[in-house]
Residue, then its C-alpha position, 0 to 999 in steps of 0.5 A: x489489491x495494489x494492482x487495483x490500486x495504482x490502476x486507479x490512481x495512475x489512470x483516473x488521477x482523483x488524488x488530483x495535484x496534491x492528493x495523499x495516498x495510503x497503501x497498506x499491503x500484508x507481507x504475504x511471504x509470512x503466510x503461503x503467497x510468497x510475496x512480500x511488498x516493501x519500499x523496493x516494490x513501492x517505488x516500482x509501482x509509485x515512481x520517485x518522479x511522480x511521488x514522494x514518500x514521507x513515511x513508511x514502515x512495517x506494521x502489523x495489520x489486523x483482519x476479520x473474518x465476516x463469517x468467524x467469531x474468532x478473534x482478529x489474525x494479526x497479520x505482519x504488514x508493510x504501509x506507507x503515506x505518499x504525496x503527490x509531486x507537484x507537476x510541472 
């Protein structure tokens, strides 16, 4: 999903000059995909010269499942707000 994510905004721009990007992502290390996304792997997808990052932090995410009557998974998660640095 992150891929996806900085493949779209790095290549196709559409925050434009002053966008605002939130990135959610689950802490897969908690479950069987052993990866776990954090401010060292954002700043290697969102360089500090093109983003600053005015808030970030763990959290826990909520998922459904489309084809379960079974409550939500709480899922322990990582987001954060970035801004676009102004070009020069």
């Amino acid at each position: 999903m992150l891929g996806a994510v900085v493949t779209g905004v790095m290549g196709a721009a559409p925050l434009g000059e002053d966008g605002v990007l939130i990135v959610h992502e689950p802490d897969y290390s908690a479950g069987s995909f052993g990866r776990r996304f954090t401010r060292p792997e954002l700043t290697a997808a969102f360089s500090e010269e093109g983003w600053q990052v005015p808030e970030d932090d763990a959290i826990e995410l909520h998922a459904i499942d489309p084809e379960s009557d079974a409550d939500a998974l709480r899922l322990p998660g990582y987001y954060a707000v970035l801004r676009r640095r102004p070009m020069r």
